[in-house]
N, C-alpha and C positions, 0 to 999 in steps of 0.2 A: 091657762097653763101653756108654758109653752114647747116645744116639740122635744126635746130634752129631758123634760121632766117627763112626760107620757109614755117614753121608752122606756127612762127607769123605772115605773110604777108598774112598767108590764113584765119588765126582767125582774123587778123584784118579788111582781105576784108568781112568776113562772118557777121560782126559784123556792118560796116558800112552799105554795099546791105541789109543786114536785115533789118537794122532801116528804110531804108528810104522803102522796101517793106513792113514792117507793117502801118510806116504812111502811105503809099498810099492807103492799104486797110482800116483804119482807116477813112480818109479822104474820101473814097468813101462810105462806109458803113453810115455816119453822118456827112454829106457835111455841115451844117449849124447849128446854136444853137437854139434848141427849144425855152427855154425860159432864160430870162437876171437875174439876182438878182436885187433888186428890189435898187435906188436910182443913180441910171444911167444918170439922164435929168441933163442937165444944165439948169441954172437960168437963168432969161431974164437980157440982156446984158454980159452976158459970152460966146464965142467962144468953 
């Protein structure tokens, strides 16, 4: 491989591991949603 492509593969591992290490901290930090916007209910007889 040559020195080129070994960069890329390392900015692109950096780049993928990152994102999903941010969402995880993300995800832990505000596990759930406080509150909904408002008009959310369905109607009676709508699924």
């Amino acid at each position: 491989m040559s020195a080129i492509a070994i960069v890329f593969l390392i900015v692109a591992a950096v780049v993928v591991w990152g994102g999903l290490l941010a969402s995880i901290g993300f995800l832990t930090a505000r596990p759930e949603v406080s509150s909904y916007p408002p008009g959310g209910e369905d109607g009676p007889g709508e699924d």
